[in-house]
C-alpha positions in Angstrom: 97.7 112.7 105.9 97.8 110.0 103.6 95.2 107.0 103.1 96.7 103.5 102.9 94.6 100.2 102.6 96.0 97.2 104.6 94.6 93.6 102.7 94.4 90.9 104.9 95.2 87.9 103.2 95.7 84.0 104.0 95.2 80.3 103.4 91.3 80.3 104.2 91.6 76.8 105.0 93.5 77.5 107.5 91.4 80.4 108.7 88.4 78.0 108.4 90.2 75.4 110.9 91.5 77.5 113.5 90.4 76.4 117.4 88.2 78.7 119.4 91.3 79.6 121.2 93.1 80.8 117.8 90.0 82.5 116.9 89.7 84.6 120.6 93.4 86.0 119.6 92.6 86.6 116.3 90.0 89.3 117.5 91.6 90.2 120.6 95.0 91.1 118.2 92.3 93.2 115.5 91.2 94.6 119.0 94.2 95.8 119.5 94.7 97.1 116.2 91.8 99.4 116.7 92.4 100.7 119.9 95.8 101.9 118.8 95.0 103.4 115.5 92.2 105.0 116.7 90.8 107.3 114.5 92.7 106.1 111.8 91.0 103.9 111.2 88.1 105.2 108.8 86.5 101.6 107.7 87.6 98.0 108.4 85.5 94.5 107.2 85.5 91.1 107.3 85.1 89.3 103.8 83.2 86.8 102.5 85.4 83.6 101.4 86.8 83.8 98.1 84.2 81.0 96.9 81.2 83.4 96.7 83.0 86.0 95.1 81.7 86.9 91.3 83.9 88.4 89.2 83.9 90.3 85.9 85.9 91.1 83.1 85.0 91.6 79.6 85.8 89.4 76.7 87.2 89.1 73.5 84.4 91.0 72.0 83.7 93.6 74.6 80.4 91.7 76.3 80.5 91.3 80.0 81.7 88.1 81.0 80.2 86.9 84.7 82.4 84.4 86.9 81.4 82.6 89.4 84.5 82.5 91.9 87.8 84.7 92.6 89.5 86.6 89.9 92.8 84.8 90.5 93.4 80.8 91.5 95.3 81.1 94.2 96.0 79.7 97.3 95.5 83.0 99.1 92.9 84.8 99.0 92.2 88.1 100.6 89.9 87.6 103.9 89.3 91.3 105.1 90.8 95.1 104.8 91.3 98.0 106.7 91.6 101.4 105.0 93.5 103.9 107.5 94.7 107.5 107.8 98.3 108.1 108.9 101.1 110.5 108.2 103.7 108.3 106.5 103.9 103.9 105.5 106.5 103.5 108.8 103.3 104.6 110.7 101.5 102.2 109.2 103.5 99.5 109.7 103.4 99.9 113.0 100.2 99.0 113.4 99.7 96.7 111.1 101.9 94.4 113.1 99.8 93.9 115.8 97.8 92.1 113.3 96.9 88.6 113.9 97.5 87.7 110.4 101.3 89.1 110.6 102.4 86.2 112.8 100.1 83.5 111.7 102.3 81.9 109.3 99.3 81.2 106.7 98.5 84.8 105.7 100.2 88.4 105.7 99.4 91.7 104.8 100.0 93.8 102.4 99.7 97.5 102.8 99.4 99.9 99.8 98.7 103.5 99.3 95.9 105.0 98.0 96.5 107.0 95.2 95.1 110.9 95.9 93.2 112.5 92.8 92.6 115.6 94.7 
C-alpha cells in the first residue's frame, strides 16, 4: 500500500463567501469522502487561510529570513489536506472525487504520492 496526500486547494474568497447551504454540502461531500475511504484515511485537516501563514527560507547569506504570509502570491491557496492509504492513484481518484472542491469550479485537488524512504 502506498501513501498519497490529496491538497485541497481554491480561491478562498470564494470559500469565505459561500451560503450556509454551500457550506452544508461542502461537509456532507468530505462526509462522504470519509465514509468511503474508511480506513484510509490516516489524517485529514482543515487549514488556516493563507494570510496567517509564516514562511521561511533563507537568504542570500544563509540567515533565516521570516515572512509574514504564503510562500507563493497566488490566487489559490491550499485550504486543507488529506493523507490516505490505498493500493494504486486510480484508487485514489476515486475518492477524491466525491470531494466538494472537485466540482466547485474555484478550487481542485491535486493528489501526489508520497515518496517511501523505507
Amino acid at each position: 500500500m502506498a501513501k498519497y496526500l490529496i491538497l485541497i486547494h481554491g480561491d478562498e474568497r470564494q470559500w469565505a463567501a459561500m451560503s450556509p447551504q454551500e457550506m452544508q454540502e461542502r461537509d456532507e461531500a468530505h462526509g462522504a469522502f470519509c465514509a468511503a475511504a474508511g480506513s484510509a484515511v490516516l489524517d485529514g485537516q482543515q487549514l488556516e487561510p493563507a494570510a496567517v501563514a509564516t514562511s521561511l527560507r533563507s537568504d542570500a547569506h544563509g540567515r533565516l529570513a521570516i515572512t509574514d504570509g504564503p510562500f507563493l502570491e497566488t490566487k489559490e491557496a491550499v485550504g486543507g489536506y488529506y493523507l490516505v492509504e490505498a493500493s494504486d492513484l486510480d484508487e485514489v481518484i476515486g475518492l477524491a472525487s466525491r470531494l466538494y472542491e472537485v466540482s466547485a469550479g474555484h478550487s481542485g485537488v491535486e493528489i501526489r504520492p508520497v515518496v517511501d524512504h523505507g
